[in-house]
Each structure stands twice: as structure tokens, then as C-alpha cells.
C-alpha positions in Angstrom: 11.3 43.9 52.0 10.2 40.2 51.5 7.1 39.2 52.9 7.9 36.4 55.7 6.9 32.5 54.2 3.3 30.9 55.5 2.5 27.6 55.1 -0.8 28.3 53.4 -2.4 24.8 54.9 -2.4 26.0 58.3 -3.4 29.5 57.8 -5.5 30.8 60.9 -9.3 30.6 59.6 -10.4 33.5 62.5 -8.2 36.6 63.3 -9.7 38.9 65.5 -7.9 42.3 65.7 -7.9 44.9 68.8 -6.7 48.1 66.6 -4.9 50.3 68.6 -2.8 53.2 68.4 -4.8 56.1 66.1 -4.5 58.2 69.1 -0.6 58.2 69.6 0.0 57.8 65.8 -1.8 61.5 65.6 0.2 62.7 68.3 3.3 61.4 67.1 2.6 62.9 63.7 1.4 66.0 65.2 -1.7 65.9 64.0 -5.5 65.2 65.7 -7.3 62.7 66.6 -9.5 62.5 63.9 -6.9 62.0 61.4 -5.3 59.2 63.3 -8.7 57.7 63.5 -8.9 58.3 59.6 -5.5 56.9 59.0 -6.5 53.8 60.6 -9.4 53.3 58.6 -6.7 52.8 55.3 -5.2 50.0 57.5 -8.6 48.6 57.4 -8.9 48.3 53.8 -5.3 47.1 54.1 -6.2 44.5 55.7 -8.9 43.3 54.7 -7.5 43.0 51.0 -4.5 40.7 52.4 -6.7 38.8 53.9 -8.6 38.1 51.1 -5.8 37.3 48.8 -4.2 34.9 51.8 -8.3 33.0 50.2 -8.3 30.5 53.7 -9.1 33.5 56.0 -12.6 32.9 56.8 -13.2 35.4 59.7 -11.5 38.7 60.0 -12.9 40.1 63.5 -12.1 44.0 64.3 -12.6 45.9 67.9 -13.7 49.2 66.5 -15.7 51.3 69.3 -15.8 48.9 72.9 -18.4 50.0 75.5 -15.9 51.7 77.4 -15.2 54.3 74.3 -18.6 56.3 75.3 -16.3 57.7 77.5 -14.6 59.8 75.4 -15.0 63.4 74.0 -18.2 63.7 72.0 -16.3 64.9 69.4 -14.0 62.1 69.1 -16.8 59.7 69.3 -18.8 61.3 66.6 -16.0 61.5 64.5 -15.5 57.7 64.9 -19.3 57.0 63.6 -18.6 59.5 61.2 -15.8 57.3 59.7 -18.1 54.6 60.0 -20.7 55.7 57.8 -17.7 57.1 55.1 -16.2 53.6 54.8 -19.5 51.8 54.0 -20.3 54.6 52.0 -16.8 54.2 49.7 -16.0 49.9 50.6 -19.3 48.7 50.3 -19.6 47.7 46.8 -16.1 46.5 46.7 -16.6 44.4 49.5 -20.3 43.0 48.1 -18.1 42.5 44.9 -15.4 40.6 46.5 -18.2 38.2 48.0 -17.1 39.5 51.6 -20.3 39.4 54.1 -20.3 41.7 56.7 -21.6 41.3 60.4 -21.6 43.1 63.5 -21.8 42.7 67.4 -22.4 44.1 70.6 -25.0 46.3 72.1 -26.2 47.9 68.3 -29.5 48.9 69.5 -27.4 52.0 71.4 -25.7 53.0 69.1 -26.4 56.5 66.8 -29.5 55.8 64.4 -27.2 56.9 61.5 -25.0 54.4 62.3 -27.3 51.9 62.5 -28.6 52.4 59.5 -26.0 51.7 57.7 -25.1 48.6 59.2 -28.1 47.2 59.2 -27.7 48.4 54.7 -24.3 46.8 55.2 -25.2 43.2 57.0 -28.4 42.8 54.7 -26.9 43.7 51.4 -23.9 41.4 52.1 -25.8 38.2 53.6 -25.3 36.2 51.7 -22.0 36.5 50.4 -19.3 33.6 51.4 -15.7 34.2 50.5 -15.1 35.9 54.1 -16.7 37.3 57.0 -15.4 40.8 58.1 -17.2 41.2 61.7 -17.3 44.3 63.3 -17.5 44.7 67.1 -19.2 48.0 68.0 -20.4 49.0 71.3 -18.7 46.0 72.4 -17.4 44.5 75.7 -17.4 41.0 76.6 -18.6 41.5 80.2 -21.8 43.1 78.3 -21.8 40.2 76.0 -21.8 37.4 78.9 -23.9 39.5 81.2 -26.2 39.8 78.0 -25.8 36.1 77.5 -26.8 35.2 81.0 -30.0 37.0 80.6 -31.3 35.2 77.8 -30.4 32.1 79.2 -32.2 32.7 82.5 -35.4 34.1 80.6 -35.8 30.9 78.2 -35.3 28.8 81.6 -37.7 30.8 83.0 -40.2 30.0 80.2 -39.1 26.5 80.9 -37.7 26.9 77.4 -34.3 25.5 78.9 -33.4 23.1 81.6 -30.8 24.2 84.2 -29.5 20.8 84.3 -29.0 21.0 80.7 -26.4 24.3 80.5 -23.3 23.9 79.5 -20.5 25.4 77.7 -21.7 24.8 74.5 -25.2 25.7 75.3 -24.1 28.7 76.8 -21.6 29.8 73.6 -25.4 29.6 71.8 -26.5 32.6 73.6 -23.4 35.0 72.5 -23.7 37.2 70.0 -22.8 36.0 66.9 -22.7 31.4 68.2 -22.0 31.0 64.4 -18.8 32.1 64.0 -15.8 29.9 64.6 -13.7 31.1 68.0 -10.4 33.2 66.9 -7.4 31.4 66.3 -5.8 34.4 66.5 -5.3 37.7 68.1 -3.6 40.9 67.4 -3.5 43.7 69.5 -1.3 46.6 67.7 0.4 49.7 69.2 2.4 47.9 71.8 -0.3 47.3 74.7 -0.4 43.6 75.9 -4.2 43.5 77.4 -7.2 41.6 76.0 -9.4 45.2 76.8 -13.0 43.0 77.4 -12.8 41.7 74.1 -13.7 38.2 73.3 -12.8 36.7 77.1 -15.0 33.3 76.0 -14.1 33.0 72.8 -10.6 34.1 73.3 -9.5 31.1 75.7 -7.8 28.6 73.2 -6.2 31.4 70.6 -2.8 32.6 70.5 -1.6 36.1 71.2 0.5 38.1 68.8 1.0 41.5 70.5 2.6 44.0 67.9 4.8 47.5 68.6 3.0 48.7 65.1 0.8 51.5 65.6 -2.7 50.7 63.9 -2.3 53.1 61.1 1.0 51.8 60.5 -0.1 48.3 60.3 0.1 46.8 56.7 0.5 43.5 54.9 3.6 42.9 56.1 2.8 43.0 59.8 0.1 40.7 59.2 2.1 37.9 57.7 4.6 38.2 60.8 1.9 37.8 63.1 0.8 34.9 61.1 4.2 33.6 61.0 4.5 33.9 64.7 1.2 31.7 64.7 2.1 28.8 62.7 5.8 28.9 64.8 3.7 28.3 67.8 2.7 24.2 68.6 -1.3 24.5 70.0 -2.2 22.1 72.5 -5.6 23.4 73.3 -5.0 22.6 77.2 -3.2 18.9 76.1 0.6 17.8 76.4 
């Protein structure tokens, strides 16, 4: 089947991505969670390669553990990590060789020193590479992020480092995680669910939705340059007429 026409000068240059649907993919497969989870991780690498041959994609953000997830079974949450660590271990050079840098965000000082590790390998190694950003959001949740936010803002006005009078939205945005990155333009929530899950709430308030019936693990090329076409067929008025 075709792949749907973009116009490649008004690609999105963020996507953030809330990948959903490992869990019902293994159930609907008959199979366990683990393998769902590991069948996602090929749609990562899916992914990531179309958006790297689409060249104007600058930021490719994915929701891959939220701070809600501790919740689950141990088992399902190592396993998760687990998959972590494999995919640096087997995309790493690739990615370093396609000049893709990788960051991360959220609360990373919780999570597993393993993991860790090899994110911290991961972000270093990949610095300063500059064809795209693939950002990870791990322990994650945007009401940690803004209660995180408001914290350091109240400490450096405490040190008189900041004056009240002189916070506003933009100085605010300084304190998230990652201030450098451009807001999404897009977002994609796969597996049918139309909810935001704490993800991204401030950066989030100007991007479009795309909400997909795919399944994560059955989310390919194809789906992406539909929710890209839905994008582009979508006038953005940013709160204007």
C-alpha cells in the first residue's frame, strides 16, 4: 500500500509519542507481556529509521516507563529496563552512526543503577551528534516535572537568585527538564486511548493530537505518515482566528 503524500516543507520538527498497547497486543497474540513489550521495542527502531529518512524531523520524543508504571508487577518492570539496556546494547552504534543524539527526562536519579548506566553511556557518547534528537522520557510524569520545576524556581528565588516579579512563562519553561528542546508539534498516542497520561501538559498546549487504533507494536512507517498527514490537513492557529 502507498505511503500517504507529505508536503516535506511543513513536516512537524517535534513528535512526541505515548506508545501504547504492548500489553493488549500480547494478549491478543496470546502471548506475555514481555514479548509485547519486546515487540514494541522493533516499532522503535521502526520509527526512528522513518524518521530519519523524512531528514526535517528534529525531535522524536517517546513515553517509555511514566512514574505511575512503578506500579506494576516487578517482573514486568524489570523486564521493561531489561529491554532498555538490550536496545542500547544492539542500536547504539547505529544510532551514534546515523548522527542521532540521544537524551532523556524525568526523575533518572530513581531509576535502577543498571539502567542508568547506560543512559548516562548513551547521552554522553551521542552529545554531540546533530541530525536528530531521539528523547526518552523515563520515570516521567509531568505533574513531577512541574512540581520539580517549582522547586527550583522557589530555591534560586530563595537565594535571591530570581526575582518573583520576574517569573513568567518563559522563565518558568527554563526550569523543565530538558528547556532546550522545541515544544511538540505533534502527538501520537497509539492503541486507541484518547488521554494525554501526565505527559508533556506544558509543553503539550499548542500541538495537535493524532490518536491512533494501531497497537504500538503494530505501529510502522505507514502509520506515521498518516498521522503526519492528519497534521499538515489541520490549519494551527496557536490560540489566533
Amino acid at each position: 500500500m502507498a505511503l500517504p503524500e507529505l508536503d516535506r516543507k511543513r513536516l512537524p520538527h517535534h513528535i512526541a509519542i505515548i506508545m501504547d498497547g504492548n500489553g493488549r497486543w500480547a494478549q491478543k497474540h496470546g502471548l506475555s507481556r514481555a514479548a509485547g513489550h519486546e515487540a514494541g521495542m522493533k516499532s522503535v527502531k521502526a520509527i526512528i529509521r522513518a524518521c530519519r529518512e523524512l531528514g526535517s524531523i528534529e525531535v522524536l520524543t517517546l513515553y517509555a516507563f511514566s512514574t505511575e508504571n512503578w506500579r506494576r508487577s516487578k517482573t514486568e518492570v524489570g523486564t521493561l529496563f531489561r529491554l532498555l539496556s538490550k536496545y542500547v546494547a544492539l542500536e547504539l552504534d547505529n544510532l551514534h552512526k546515523e548522527e542521532v543524539r540521544i537524551t532523556a527526562m524525568g526523575r533518572l536519579d530513581d531509576l535502577p543503577s543498571r539502567a542508568q548506566e547506560d543512559l548516562r553511556h548513551a547521552v554522553e557518547l551521542t552529545a554531540s551528534n546533530k541530525a536528530m534528537t531521539v528523547n526518552v522520557a523515563l520515570n516521567y510524569g509531568a505533574h513531577a516535572e512541574l512540581a520539580d520545576a517549582a522547586r527550583a524556581v522557589a530555591r534560586d528565588a530563595k537565594l535571591g537568585m530570581l526575582e518573583p516579579e520576574s517569573i513568567d512563562e518563559s522563565c518558568f519553561s527554563r526550569y523543565l527538564y530538558l528547556p532546550d528542546l522545541p515544544d511538540p508539534d505533534l502527538l501520537i498516542r497509539t492503541g486507541g486511548e484518547m488521554r494525554l497520561s501526565n505527559f508533556m501538559l506544558w509543553q503539550l498546549s499548542y500541538a495537535e493530537l493524532v490518536f491512533s487504533r494501531v497497537l504500538w507494536p503494530d505501529f510502522r512507517k505507514r502509520h506515521l505518515y498518516l498521522a503526519i498527514a492528519e497534521f499538515q490537513s489541520r490549519k494551527r492557529r496557536f490560540g489566533g482566528r
